[in-house]
N, CA, C and O atoms as a Maestro MAE file, in Angstrom:
{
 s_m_m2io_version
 :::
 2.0.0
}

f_m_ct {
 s_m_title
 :::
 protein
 m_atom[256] {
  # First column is atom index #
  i_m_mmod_type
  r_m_x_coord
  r_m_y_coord
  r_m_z_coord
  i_m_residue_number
  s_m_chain_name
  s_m_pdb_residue_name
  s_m_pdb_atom_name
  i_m_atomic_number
  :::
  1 25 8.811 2.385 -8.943 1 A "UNK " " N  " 7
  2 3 8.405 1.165 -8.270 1 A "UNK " " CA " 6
  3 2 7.352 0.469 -9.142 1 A "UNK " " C  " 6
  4 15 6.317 1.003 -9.541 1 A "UNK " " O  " 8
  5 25 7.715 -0.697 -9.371 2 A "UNK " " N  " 7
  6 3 6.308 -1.649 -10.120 2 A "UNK " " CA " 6
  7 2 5.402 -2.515 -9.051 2 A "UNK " " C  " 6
  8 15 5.575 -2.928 -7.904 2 A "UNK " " O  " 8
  9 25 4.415 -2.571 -9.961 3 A "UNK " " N  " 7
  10 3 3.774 -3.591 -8.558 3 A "UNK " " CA " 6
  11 2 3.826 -4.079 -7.568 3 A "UNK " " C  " 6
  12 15 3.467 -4.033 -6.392 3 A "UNK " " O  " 8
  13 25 4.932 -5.118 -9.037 4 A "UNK " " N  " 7
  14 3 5.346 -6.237 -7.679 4 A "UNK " " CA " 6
  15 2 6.166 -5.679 -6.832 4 A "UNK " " C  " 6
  16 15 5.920 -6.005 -5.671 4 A "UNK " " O  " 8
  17 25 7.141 -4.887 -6.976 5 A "UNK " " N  " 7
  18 3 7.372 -4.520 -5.660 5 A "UNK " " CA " 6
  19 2 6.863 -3.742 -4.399 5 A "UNK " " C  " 6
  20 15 7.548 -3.387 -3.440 5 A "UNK " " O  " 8
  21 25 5.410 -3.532 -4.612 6 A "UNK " " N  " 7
  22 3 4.523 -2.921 -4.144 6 A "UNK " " CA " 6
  23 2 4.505 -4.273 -3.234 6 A "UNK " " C  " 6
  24 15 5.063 -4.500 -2.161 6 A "UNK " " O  " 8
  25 25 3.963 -4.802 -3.759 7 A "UNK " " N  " 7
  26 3 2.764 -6.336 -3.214 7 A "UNK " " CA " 6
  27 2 4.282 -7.204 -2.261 7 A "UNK " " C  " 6
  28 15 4.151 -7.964 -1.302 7 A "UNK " " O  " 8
  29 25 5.539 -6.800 -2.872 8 A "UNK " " N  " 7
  30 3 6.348 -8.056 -2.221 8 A "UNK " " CA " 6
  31 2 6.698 -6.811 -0.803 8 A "UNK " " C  " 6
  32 15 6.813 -7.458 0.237 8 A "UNK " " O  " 8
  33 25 6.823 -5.751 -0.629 9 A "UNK " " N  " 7
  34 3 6.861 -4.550 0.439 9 A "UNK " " CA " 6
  35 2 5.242 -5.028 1.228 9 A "UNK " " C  " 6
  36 15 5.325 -5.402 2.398 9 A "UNK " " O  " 8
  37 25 4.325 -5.012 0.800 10 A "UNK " " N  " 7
  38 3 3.338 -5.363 2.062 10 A "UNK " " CA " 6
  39 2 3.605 -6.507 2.303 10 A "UNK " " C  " 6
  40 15 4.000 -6.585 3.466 10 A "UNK " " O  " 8
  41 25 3.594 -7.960 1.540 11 A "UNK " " N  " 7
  42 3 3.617 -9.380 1.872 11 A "UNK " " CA " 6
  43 2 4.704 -9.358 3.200 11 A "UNK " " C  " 6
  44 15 4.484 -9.901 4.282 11 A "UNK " " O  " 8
  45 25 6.188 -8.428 2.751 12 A "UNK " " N  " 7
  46 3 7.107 -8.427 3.773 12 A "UNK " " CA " 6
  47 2 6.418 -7.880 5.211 12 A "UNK " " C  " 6
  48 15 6.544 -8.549 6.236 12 A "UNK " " O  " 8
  49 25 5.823 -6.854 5.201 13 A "UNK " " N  " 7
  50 3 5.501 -5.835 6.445 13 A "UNK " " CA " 6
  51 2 3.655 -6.285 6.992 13 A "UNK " " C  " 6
  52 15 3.175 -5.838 8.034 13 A "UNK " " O  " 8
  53 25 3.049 -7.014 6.242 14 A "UNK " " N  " 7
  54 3 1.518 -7.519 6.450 14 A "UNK " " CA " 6
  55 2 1.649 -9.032 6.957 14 A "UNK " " C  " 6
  56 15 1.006 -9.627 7.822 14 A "UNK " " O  " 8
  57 25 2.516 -9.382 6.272 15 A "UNK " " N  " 7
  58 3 2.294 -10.641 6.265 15 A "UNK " " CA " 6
  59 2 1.545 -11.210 4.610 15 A "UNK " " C  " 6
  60 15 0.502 -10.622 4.323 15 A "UNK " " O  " 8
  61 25 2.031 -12.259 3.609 16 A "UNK " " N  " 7
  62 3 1.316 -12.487 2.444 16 A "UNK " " CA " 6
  63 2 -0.130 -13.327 2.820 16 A "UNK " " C  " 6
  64 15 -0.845 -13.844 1.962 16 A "UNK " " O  " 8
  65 25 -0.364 -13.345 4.100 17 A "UNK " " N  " 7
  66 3 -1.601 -13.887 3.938 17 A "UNK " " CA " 6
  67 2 -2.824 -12.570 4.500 17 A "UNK " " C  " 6
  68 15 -4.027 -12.463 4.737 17 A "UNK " " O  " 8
  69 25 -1.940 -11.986 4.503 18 A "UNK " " N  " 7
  70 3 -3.265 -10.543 4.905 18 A "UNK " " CA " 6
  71 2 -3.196 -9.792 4.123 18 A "UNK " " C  " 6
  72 15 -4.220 -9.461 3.525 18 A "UNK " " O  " 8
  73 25 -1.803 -9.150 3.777 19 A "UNK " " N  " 7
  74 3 -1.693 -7.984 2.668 19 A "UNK " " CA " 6
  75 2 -3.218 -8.007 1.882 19 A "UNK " " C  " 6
  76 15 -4.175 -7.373 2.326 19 A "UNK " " O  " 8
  77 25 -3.270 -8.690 0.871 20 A "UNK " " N  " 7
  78 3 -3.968 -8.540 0.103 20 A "UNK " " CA " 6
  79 2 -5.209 -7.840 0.689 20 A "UNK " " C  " 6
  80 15 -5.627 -6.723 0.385 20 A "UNK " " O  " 8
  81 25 -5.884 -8.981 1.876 21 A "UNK " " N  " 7
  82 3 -6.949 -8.400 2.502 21 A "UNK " " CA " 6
  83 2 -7.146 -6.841 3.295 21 A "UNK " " C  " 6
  84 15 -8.134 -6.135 3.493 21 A "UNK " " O  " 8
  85 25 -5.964 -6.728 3.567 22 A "UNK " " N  " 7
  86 3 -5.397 -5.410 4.180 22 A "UNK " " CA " 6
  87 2 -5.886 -4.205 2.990 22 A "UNK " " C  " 6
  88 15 -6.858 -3.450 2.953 22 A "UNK " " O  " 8
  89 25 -4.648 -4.433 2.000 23 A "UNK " " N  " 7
  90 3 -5.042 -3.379 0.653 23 A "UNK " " CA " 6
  91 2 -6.416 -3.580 -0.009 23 A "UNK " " C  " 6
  92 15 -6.538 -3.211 -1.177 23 A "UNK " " O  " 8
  93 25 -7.417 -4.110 0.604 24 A "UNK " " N  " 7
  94 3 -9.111 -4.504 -0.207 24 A "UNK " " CA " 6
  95 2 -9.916 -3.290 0.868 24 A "UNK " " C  " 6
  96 15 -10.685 -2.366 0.603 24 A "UNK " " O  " 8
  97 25 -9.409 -3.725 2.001 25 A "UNK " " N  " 7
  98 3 -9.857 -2.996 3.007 25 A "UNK " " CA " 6
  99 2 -9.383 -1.899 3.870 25 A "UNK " " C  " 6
  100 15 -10.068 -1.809 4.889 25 A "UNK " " O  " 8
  101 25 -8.556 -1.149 3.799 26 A "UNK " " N  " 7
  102 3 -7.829 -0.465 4.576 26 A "UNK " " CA " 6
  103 2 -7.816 1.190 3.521 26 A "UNK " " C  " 6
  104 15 -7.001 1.561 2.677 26 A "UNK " " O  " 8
  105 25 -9.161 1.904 4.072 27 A "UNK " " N  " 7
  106 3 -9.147 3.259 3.237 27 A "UNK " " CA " 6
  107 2 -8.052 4.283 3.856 27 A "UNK " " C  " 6
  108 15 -7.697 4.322 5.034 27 A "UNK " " O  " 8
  109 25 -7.571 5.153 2.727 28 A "UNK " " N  " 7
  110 3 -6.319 5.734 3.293 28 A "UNK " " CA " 6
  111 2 -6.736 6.762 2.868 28 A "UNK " " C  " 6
  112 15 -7.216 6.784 1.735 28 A "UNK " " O  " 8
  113 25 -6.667 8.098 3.775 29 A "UNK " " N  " 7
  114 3 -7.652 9.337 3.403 29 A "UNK " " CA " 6
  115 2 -6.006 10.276 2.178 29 A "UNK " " C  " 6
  116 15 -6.234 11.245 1.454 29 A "UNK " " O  " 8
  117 25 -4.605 9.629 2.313 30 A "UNK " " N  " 7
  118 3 -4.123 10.140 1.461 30 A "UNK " " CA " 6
  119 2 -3.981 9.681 -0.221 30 A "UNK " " C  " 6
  120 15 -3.269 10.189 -1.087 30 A "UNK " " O  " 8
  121 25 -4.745 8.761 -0.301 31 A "UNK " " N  " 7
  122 3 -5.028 7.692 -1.158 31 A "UNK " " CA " 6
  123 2 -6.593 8.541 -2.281 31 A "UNK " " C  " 6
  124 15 -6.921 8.280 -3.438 31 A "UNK " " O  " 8
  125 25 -7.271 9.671 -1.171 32 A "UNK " " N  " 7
  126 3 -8.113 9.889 -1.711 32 A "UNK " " CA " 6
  127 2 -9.393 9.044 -1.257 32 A "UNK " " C  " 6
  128 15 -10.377 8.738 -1.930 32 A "UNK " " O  " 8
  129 25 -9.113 8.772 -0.002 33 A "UNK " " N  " 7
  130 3 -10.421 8.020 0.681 33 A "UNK " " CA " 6
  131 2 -10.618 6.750 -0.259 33 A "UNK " " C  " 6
  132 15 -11.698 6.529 -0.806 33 A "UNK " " O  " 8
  133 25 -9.538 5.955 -0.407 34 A "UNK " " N  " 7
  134 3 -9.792 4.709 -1.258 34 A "UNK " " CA " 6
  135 2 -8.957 3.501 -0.791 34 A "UNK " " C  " 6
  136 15 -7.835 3.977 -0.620 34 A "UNK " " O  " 8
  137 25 -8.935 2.805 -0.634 35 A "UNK " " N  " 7
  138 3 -8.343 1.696 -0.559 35 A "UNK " " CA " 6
  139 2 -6.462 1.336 -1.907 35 A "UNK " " C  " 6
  140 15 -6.266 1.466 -3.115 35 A "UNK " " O  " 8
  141 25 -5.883 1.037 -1.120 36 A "UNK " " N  " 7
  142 3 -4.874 0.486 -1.955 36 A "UNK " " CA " 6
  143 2 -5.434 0.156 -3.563 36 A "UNK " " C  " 6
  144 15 -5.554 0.828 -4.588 36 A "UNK " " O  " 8
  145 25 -5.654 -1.016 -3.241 37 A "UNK " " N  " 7
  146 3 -6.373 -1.321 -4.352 37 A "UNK " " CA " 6
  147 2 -7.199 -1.055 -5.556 37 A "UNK " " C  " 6
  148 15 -7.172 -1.458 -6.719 37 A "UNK " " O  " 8
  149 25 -8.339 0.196 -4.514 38 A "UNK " " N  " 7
  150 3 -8.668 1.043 -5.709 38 A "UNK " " CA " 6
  151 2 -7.897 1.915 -6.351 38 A "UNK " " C  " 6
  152 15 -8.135 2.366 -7.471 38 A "UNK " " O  " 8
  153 25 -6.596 2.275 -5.400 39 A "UNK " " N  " 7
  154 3 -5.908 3.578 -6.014 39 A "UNK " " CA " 6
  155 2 -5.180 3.093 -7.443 39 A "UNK " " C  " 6
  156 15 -4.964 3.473 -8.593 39 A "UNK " " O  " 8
  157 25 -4.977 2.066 -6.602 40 A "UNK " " N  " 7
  158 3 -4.322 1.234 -8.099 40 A "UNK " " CA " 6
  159 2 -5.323 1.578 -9.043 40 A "UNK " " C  " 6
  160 15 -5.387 2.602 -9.722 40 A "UNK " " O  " 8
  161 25 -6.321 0.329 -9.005 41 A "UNK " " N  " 7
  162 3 -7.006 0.703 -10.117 41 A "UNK " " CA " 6
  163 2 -7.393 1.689 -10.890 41 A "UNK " " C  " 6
  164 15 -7.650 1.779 -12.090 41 A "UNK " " O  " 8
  165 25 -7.390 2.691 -9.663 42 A "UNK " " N  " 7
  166 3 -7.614 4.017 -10.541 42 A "UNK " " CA " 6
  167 2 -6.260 4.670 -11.569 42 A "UNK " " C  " 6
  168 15 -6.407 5.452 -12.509 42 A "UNK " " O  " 8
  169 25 -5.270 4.230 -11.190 43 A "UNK " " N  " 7
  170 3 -4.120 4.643 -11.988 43 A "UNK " " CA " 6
  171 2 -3.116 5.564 -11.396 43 A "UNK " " C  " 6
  172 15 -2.236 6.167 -12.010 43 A "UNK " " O  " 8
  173 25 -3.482 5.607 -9.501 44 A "UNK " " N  " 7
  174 3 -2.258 5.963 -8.844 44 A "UNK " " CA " 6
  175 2 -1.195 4.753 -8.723 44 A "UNK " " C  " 6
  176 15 -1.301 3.529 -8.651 44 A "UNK " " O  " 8
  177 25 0.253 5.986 -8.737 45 A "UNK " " N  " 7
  178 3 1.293 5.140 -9.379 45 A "UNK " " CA " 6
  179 2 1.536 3.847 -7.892 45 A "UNK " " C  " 6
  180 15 0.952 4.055 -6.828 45 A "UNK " " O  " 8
  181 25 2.186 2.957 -8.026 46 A "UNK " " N  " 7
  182 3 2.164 1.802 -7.331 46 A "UNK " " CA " 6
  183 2 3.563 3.162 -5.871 46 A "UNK " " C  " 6
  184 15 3.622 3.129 -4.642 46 A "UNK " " O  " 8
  185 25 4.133 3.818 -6.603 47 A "UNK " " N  " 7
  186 3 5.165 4.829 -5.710 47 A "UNK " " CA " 6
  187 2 4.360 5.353 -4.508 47 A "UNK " " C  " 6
  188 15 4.687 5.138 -3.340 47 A "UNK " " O  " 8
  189 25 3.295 6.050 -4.885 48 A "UNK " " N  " 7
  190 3 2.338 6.767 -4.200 48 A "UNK " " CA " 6
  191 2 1.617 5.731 -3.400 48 A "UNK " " C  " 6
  192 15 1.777 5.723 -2.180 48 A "UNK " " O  " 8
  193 25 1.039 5.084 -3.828 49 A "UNK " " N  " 7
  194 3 0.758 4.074 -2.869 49 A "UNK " " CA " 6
  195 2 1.696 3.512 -1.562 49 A "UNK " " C  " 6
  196 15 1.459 3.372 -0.363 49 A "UNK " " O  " 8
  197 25 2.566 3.330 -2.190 50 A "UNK " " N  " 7
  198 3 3.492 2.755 -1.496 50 A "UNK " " CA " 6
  199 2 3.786 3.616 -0.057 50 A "UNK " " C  " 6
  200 15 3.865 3.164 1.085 50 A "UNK " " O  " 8
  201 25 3.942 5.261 -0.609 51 A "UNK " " N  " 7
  202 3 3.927 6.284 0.285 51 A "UNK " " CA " 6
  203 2 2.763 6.510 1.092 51 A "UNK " " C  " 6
  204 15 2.850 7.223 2.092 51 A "UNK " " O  " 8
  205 25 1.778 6.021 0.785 52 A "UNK " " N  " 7
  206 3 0.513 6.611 1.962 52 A "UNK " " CA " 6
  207 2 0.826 5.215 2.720 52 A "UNK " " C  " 6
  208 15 1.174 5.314 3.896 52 A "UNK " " O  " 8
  209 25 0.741 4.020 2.195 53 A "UNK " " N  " 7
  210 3 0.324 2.654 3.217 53 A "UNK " " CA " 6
  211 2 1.843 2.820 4.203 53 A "UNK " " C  " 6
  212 15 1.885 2.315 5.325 53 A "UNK " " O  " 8
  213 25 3.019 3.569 3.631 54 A "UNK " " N  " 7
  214 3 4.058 3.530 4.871 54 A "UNK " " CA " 6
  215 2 3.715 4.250 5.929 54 A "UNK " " C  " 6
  216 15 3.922 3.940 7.102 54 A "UNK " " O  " 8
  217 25 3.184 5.225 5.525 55 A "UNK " " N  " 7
  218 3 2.777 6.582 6.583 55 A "UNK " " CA " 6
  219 2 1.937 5.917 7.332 55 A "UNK " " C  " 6
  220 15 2.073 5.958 8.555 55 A "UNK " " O  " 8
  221 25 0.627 4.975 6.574 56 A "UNK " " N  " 7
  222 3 -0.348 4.217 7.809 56 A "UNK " " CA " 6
  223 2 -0.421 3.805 8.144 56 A "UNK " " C  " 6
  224 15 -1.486 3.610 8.728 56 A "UNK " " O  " 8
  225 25 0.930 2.842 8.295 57 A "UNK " " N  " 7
  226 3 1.311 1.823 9.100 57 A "UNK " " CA " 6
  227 2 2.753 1.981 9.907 57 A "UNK " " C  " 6
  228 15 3.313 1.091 10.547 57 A "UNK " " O  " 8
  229 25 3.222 3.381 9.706 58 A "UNK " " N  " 7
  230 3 4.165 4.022 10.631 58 A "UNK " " CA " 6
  231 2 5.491 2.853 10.573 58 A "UNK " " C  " 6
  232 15 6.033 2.103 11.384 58 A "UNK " " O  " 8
  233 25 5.640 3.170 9.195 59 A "UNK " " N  " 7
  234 3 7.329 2.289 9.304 59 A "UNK " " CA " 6
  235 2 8.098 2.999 9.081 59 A "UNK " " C  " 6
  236 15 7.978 3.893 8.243 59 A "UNK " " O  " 8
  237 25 9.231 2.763 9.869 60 A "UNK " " N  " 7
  238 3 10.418 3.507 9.590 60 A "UNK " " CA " 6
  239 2 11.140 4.474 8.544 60 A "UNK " " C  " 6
  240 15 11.135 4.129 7.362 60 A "UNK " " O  " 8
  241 25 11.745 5.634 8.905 61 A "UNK " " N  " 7
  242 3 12.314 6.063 7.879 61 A "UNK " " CA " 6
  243 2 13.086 5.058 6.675 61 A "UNK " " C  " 6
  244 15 13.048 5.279 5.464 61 A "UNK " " O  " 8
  245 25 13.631 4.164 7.196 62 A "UNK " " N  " 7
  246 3 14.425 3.218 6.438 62 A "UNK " " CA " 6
  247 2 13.437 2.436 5.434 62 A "UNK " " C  " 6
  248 15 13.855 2.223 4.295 62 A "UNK " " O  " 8
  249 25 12.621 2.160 5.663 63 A "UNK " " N  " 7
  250 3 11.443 1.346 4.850 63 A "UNK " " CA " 6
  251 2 10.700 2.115 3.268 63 A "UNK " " C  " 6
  252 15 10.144 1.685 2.258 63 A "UNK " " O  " 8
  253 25 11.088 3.420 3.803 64 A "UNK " " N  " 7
  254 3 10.540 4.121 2.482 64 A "UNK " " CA " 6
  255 2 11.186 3.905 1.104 64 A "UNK " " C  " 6
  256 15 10.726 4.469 0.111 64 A "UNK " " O  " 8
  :::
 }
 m_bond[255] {
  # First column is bond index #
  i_m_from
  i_m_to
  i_m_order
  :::
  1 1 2 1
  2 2 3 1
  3 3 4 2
  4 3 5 1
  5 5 6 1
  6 6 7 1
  7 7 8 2
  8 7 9 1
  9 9 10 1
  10 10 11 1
  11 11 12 2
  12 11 13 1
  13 13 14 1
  14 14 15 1
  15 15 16 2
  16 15 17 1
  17 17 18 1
  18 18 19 1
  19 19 20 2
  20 19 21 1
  21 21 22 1
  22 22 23 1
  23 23 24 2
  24 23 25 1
  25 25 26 1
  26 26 27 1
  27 27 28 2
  28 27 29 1
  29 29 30 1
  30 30 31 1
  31 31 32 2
  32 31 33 1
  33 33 34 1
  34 34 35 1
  35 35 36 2
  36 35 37 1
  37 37 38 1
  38 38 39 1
  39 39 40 2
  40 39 41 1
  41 41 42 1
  42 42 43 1
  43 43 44 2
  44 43 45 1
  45 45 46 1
  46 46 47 1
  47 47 48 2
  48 47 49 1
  49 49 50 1
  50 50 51 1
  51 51 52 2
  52 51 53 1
  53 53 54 1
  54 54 55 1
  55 55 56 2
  56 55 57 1
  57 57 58 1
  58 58 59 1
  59 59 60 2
  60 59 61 1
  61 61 62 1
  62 62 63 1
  63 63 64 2
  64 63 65 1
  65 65 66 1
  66 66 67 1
  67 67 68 2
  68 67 69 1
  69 69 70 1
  70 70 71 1
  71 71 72 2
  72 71 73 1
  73 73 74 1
  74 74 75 1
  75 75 76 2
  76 75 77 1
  77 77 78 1
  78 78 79 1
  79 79 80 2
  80 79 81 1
  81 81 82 1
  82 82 83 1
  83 83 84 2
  84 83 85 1
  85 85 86 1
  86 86 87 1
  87 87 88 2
  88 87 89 1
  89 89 90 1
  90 90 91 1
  91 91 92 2
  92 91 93 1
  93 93 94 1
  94 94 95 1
  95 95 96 2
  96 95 97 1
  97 97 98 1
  98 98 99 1
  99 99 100 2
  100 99 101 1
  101 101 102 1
  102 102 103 1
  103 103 104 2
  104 103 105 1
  105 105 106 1
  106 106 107 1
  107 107 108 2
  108 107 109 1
  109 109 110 1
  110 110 111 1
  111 111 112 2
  112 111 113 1
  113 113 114 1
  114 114 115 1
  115 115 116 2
  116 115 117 1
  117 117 118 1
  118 118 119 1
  119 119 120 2
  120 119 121 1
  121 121 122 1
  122 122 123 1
  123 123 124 2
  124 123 125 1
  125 125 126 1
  126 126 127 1
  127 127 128 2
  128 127 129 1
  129 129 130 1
  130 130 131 1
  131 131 132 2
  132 131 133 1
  133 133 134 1
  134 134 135 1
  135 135 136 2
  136 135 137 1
  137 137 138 1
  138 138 139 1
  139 139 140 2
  140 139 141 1
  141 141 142 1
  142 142 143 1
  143 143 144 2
  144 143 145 1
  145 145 146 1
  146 146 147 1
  147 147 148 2
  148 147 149 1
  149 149 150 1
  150 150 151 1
  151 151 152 2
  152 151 153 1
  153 153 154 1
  154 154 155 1
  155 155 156 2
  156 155 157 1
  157 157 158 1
  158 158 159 1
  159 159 160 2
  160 159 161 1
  161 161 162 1
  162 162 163 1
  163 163 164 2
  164 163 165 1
  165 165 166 1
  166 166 167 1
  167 167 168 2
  168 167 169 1
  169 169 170 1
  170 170 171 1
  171 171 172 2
  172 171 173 1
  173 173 174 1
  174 174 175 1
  175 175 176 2
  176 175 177 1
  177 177 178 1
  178 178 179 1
  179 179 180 2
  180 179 181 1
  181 181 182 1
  182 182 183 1
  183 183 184 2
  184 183 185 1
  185 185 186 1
  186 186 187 1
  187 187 188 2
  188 187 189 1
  189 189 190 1
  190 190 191 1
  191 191 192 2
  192 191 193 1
  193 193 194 1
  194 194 195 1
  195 195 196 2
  196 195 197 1
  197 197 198 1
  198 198 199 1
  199 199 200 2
  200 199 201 1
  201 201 202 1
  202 202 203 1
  203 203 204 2
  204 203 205 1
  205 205 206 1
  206 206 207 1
  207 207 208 2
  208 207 209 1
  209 209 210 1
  210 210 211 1
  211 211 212 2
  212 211 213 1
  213 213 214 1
  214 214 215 1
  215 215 216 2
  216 215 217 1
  217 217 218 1
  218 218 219 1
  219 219 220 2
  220 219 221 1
  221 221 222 1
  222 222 223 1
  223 223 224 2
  224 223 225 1
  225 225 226 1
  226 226 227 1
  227 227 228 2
  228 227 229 1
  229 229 230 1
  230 230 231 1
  231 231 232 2
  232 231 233 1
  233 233 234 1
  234 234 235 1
  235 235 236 2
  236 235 237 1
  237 237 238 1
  238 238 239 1
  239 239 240 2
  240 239 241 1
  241 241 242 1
  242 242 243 1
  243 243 244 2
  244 243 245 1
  245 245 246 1
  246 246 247 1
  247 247 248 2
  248 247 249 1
  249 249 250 1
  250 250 251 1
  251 251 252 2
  252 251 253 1
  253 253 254 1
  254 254 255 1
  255 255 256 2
  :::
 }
}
């Protein structure tokens, strides 16, 4: 998974006018007690991410 399909998976399921604010703010204790955003930055893969924010926002098997 690349980014952008990171960012176009929340814009779809957040909404693009929150996502962003969502992943600034929203610590995910499987993330490593960090925010989306930082995980990124830190150099977790955009996959992994992708996998904790589904789990914390309880979407469907199909969504993964």
């Amino acid at each position: 998974m690349r980014h952008t399909e990171l960012w176009a998976r929340l814009d779809h399921h957040l909404g693009s006018a929150y996502s962003r604010t969502w992943a600034q703010q929203q610590v995910i204790g499987d993330l490593g007690h960090r925010t989306p955003v930082e995980a990124l930055e830190a150099g977790v893969s955009p996959k992994e991410v992708w996998a904790a924010v589904w789990q914390t926002i309880e979407l469907p098997a199909s969504e993964r």
